[in-house]
Backbone as CSV, one residue per row, in Angstrom:
resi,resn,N_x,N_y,N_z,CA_x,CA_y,CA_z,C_x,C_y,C_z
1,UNK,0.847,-1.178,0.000,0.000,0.000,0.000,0.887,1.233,0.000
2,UNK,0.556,2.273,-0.544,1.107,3.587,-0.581,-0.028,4.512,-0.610
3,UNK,0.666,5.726,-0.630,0.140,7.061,-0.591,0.545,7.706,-1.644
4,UNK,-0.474,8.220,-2.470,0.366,8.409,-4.004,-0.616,10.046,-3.801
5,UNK,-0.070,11.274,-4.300,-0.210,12.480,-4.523,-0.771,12.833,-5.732
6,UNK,-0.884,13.922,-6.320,-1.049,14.679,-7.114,0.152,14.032,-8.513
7,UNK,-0.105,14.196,-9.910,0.629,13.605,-11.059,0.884,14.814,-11.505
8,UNK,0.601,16.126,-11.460,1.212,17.475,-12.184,1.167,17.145,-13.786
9,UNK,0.051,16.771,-13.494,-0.357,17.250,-15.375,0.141,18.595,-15.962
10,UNK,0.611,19.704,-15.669,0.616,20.958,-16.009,1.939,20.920,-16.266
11,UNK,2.611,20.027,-16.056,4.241,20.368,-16.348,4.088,20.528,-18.250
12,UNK,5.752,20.681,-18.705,5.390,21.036,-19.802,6.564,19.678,-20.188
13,UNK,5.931,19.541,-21.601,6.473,18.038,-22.063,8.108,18.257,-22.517
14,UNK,8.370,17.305,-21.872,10.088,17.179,-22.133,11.004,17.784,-20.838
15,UNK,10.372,18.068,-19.792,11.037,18.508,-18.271,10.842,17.668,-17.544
16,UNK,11.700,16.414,-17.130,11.789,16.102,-16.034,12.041,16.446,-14.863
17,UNK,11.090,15.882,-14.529,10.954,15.950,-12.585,11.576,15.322,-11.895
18,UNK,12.697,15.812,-10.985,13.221,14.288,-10.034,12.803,13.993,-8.741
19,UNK,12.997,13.138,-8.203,12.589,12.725,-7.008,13.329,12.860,-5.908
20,UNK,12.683,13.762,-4.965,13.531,14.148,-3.920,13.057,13.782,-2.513
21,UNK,14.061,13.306,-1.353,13.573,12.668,-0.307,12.919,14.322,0.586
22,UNK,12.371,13.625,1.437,12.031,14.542,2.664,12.276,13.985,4.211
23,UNK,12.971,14.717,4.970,13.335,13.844,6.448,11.913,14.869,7.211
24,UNK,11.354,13.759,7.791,10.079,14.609,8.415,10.243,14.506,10.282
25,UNK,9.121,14.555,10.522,8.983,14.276,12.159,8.299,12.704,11.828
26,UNK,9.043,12.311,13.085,8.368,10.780,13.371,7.258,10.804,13.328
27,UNK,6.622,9.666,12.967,4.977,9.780,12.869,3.857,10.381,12.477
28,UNK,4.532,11.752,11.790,3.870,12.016,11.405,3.654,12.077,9.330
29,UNK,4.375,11.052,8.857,4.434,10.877,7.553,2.806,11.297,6.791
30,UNK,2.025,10.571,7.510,1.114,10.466,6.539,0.162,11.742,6.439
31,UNK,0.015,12.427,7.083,-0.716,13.623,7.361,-0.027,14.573,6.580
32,UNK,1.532,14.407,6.685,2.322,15.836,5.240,2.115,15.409,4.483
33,UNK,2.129,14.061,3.889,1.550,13.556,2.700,0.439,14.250,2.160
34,UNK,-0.820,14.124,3.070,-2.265,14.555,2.590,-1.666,15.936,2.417
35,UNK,-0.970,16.809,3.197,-1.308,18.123,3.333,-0.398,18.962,1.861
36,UNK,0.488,18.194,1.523,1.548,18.065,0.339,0.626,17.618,-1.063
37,UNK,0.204,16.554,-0.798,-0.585,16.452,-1.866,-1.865,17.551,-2.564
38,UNK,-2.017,17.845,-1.327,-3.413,18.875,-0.917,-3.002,20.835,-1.222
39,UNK,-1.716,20.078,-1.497,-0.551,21.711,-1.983,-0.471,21.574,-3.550
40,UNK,-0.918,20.596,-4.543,-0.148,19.800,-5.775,0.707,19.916,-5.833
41,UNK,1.673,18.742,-4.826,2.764,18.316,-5.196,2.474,16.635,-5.303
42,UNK,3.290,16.105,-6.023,3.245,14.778,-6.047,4.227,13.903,-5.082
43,UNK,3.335,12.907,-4.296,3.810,12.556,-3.445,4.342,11.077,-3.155
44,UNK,5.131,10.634,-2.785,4.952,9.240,-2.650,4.996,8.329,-1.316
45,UNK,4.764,7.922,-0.663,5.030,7.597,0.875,4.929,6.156,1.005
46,UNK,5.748,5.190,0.691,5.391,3.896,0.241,4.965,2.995,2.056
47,UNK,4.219,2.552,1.689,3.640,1.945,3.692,3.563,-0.070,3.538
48,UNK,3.528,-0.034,4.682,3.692,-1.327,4.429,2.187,-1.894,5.680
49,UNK,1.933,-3.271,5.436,0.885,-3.611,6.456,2.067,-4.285,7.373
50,UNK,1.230,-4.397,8.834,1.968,-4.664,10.231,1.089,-4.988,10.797
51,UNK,0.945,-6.067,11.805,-0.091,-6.976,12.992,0.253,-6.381,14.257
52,UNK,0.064,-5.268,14.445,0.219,-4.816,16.329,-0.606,-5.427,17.227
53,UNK,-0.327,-6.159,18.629,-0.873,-6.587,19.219,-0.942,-5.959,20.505
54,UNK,-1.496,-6.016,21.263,-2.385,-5.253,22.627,-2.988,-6.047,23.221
55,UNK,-2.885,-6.048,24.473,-3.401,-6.735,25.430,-4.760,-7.177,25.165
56,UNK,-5.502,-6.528,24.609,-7.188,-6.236,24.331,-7.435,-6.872,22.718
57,UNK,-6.872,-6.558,22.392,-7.112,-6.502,20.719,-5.312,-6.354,19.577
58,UNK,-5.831,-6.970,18.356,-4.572,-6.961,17.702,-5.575,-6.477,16.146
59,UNK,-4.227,-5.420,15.666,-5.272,-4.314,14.523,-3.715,-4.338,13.568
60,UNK,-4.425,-4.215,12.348,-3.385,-3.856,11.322,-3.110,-2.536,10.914
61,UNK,-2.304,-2.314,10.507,-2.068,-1.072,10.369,-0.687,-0.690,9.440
62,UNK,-0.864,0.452,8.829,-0.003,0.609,7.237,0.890,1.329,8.111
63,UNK,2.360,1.211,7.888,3.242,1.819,8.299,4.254,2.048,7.277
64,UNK,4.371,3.759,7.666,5.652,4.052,6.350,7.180,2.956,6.518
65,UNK,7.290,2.686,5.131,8.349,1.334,4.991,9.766,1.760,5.436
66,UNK,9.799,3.549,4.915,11.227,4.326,5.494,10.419,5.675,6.538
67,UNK,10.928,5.281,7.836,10.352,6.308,8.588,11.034,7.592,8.328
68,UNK,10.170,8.140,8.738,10.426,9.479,8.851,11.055,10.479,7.295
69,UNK,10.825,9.336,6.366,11.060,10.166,4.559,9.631,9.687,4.191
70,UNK,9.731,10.376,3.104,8.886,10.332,2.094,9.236,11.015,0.784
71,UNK,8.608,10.897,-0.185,9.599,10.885,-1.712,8.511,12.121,-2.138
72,UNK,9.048,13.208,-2.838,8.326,14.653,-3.288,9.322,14.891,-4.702
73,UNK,8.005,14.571,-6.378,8.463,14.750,-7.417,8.413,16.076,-7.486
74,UNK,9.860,16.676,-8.212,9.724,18.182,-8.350,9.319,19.280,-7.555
75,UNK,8.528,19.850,-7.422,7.737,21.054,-6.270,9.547,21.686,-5.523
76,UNK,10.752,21.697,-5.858,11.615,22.754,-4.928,11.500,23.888,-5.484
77,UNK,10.563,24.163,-6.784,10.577,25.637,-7.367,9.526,26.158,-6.114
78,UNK,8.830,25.453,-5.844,8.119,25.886,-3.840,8.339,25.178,-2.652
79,UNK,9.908,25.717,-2.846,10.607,24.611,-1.734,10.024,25.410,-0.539
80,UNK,10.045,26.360,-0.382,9.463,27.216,0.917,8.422,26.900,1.218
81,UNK,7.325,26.435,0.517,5.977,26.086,0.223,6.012,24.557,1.013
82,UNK,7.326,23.609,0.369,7.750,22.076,0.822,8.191,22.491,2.877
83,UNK,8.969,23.392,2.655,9.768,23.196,4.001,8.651,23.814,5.368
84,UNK,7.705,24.575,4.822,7.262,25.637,5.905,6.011,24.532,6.274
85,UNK,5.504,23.291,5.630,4.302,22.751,6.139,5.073,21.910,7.660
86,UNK,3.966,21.990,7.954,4.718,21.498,9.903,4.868,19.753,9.451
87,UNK,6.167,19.578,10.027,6.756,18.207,10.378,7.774,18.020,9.195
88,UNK,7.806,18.698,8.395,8.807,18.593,7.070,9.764,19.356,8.018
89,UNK,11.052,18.837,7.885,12.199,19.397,8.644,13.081,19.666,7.397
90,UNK,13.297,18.716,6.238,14.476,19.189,5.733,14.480,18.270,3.719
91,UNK,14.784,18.996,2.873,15.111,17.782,2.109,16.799,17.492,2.114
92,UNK,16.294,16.201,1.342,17.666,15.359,2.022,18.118,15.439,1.090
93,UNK,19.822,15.729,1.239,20.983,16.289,0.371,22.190,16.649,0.747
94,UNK,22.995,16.980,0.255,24.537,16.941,0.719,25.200,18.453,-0.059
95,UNK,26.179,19.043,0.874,26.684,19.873,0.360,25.810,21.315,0.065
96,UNK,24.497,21.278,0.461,23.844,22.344,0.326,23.262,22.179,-0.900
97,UNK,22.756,20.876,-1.568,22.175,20.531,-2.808,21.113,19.379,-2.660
98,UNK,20.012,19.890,-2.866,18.996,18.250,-2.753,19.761,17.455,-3.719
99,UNK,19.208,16.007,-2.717,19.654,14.341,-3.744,18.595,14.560,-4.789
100,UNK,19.483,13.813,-5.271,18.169,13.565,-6.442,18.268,11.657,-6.319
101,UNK,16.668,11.017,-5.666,16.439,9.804,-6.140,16.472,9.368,-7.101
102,UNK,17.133,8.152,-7.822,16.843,7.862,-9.235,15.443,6.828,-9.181
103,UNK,15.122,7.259,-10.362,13.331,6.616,-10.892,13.608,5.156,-11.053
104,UNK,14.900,4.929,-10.827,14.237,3.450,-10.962,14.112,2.716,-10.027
105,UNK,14.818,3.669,-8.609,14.745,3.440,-7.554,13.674,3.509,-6.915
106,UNK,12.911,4.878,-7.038,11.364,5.197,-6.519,10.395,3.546,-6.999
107,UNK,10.558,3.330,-8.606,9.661,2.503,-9.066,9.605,0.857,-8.596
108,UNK,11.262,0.686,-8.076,11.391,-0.849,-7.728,10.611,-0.624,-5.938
109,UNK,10.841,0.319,-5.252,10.129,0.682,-4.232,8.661,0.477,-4.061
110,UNK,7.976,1.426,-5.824,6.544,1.350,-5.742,5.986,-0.315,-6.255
111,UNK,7.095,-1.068,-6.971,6.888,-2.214,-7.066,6.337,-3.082,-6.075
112,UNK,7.150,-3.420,-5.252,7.856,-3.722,-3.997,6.138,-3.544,-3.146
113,UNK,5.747,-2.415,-2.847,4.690,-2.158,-2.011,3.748,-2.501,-2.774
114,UNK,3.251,-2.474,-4.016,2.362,-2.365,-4.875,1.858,-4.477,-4.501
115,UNK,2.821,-5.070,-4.715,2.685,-6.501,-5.082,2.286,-7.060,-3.939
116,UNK,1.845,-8.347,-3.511,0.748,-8.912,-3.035,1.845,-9.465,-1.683
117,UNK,3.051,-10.013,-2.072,3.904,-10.280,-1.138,4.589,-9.169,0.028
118,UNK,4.914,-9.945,0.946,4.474,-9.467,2.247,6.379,-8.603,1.816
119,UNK,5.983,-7.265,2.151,7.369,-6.522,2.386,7.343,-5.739,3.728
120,UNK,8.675,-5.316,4.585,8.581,-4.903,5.708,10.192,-4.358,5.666
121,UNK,10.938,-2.928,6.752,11.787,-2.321,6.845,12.948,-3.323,6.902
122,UNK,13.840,-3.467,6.425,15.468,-4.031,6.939,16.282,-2.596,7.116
123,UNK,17.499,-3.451,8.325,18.315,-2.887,8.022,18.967,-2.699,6.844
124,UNK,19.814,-1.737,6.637,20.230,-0.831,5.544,21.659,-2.076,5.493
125,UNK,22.203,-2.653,4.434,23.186,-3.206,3.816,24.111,-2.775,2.749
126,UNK,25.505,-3.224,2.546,25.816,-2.509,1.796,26.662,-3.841,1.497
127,UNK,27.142,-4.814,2.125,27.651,-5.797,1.175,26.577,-7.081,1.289
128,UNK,27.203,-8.008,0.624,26.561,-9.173,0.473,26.360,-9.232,-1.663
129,UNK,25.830,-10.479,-1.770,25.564,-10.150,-3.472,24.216,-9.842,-4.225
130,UNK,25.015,-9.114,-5.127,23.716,-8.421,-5.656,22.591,-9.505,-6.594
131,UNK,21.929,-9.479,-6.710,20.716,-10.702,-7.411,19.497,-9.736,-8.262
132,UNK,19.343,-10.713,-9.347,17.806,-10.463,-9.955,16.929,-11.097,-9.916
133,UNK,15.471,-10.746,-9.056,14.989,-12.128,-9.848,14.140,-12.398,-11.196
134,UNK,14.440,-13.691,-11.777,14.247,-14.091,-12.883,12.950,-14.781,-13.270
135,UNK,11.908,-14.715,-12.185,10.774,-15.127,-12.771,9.396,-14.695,-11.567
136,UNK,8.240,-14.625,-11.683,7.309,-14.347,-10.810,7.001,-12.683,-10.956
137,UNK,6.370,-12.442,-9.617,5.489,-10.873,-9.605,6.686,-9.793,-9.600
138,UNK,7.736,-10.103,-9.312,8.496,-9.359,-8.962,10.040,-9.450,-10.294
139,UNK,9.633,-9.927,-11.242,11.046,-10.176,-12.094,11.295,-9.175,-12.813
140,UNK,13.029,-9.085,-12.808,13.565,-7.859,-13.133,13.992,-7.145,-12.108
141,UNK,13.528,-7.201,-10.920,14.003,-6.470,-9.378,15.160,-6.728,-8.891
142,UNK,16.172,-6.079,-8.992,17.287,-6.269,-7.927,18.197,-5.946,-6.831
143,UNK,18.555,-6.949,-5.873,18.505,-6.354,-5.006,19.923,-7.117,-4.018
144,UNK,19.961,-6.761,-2.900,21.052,-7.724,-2.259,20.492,-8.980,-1.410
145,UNK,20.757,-10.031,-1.889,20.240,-11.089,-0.984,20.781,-11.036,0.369
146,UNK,20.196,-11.976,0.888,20.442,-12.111,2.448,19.639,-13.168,3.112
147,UNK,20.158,-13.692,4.119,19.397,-14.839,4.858,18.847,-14.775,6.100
148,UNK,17.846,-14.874,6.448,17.299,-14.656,7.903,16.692,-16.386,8.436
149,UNK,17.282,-16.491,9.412,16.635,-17.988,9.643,16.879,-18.988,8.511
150,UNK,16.222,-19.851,7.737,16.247,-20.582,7.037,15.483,-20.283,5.411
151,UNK,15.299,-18.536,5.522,14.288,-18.357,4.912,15.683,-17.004,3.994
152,UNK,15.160,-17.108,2.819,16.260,-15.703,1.982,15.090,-14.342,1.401
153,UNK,15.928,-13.505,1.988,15.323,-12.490,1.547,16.030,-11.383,0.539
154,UNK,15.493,-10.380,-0.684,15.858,-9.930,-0.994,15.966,-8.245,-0.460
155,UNK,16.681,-7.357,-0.726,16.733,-6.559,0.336,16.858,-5.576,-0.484
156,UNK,15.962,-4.565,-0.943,16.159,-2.724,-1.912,16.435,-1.701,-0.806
157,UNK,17.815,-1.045,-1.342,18.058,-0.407,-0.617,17.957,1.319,-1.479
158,UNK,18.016,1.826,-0.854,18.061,3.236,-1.154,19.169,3.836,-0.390
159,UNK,19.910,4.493,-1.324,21.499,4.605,-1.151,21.226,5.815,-0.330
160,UNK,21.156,6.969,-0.667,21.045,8.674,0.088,20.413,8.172,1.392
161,UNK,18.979,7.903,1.659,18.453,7.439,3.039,19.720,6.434,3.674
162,UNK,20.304,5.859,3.455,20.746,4.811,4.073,19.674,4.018,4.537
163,UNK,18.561,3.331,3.889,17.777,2.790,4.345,17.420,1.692,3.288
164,UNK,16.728,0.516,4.053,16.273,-0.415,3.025,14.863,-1.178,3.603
165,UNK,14.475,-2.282,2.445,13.324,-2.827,3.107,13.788,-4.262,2.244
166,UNK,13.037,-5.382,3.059,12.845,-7.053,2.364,11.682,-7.187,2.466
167,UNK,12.229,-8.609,1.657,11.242,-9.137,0.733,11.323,-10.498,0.772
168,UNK,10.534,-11.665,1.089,11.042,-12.929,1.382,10.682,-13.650,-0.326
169,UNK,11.827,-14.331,-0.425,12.157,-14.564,-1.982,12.442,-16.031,-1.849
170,UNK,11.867,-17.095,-2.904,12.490,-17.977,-3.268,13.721,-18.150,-4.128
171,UNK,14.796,-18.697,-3.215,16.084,-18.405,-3.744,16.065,-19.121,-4.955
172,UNK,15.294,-20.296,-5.924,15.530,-20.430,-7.350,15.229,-19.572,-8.143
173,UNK,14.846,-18.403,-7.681,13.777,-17.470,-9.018,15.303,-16.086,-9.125
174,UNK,16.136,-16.508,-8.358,17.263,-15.459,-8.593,18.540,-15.944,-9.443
175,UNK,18.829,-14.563,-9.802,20.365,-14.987,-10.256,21.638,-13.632,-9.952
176,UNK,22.591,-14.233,-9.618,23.693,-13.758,-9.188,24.263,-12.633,-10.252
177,UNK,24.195,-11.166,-9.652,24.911,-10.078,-10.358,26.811,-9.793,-10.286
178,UNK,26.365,-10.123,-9.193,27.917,-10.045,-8.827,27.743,-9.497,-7.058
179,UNK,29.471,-8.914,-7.058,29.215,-8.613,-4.948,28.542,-7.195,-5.266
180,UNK,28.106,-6.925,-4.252,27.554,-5.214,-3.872,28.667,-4.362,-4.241
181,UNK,28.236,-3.561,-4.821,29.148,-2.020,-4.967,29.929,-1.316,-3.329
182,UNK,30.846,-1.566,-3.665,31.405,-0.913,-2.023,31.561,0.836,-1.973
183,UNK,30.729,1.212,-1.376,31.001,2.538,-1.217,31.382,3.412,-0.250
């Protein structure tokens, strides 16, 4: 499940838009979302489902997959407009320059949440080997494998956040890219 914004039909053809993170206040992702979207900007906030349990009762509930970001196409020509809504603290960037996400990163993300299999936060990785997989809902995706228990998961990371999320994968449907990029 996600939170998808405004598409900015009004742009003019042949200007790309890039995708830029936002570091917000805890917990409160989904509400700048509405209020961002509710600005036309296009938004993305990818969430995941979760089983919380309570003494009383146990309820599901969508939780953003990278806390405290969320992904905003284009809109820094009203970055003041982006920074001044409450709980947006900052976009994320280096050197006094927003990142720019790459789209194929946003899209293996919106993949990822979009598909029927169960995805949830990992830690952030940077070695181990890189894999595709080669057949099912998810082929063409790649990512760094990894093993938890007896069970392999594939793992998309997003480089600028330092953050990632898995994906529990049958290890025949992959194939070996090579080791992780060391950076």
């Amino acid at each position: 499940m996600d939170l998808m914004g405004n598409a900015l039909e009004d742009r003019e053809p042949g200007t790309a838009l890039h995708w830029h993170a936002l570091y917000t206040r805890h917990q409160h992702e989904k509400p700048i979302a509405r209020i961002l979207s509710s600005k036309g900007h296009e938004v993305f906030l990818p969430l995941y489902a979760a089983t919380r349990q309570w003494q009383d009762r146990t309820k599901q509930l969508y939780l953003p997959l990278f806390p405290c970001y969320m992904f905003l196409r284009g809109g820094l020509d009203r970055q003041l407009q982006v920074l001044s809504t409450p709980g947006v603290f900052t976009v994320v960037g280096w050197a006094g320059h927003p990142a720019i996400i790459p789209d194929c990163q946003i899209e293996t993300v919106r993949q990822l949440v979009e598909s029927s299999i169960r995805v949830e936060p990992h830690p952030y990785l940077i070695c181990g080997d890189r894999v595709r997989i080669r057949s099912g809902t998810l082929q063409g995706l790649e990512g760094i494998l990894v093993r938890k228990k007896s069970l392999f998961r594939l793992v998309i990371s997003l480089e600028i956040l330092g953050r990632s999320a898995a994906v529990e994968i049958d290890f025949a449907c992959l194939e070996r890219l090579g080791p992780s990029p060391i950076l």
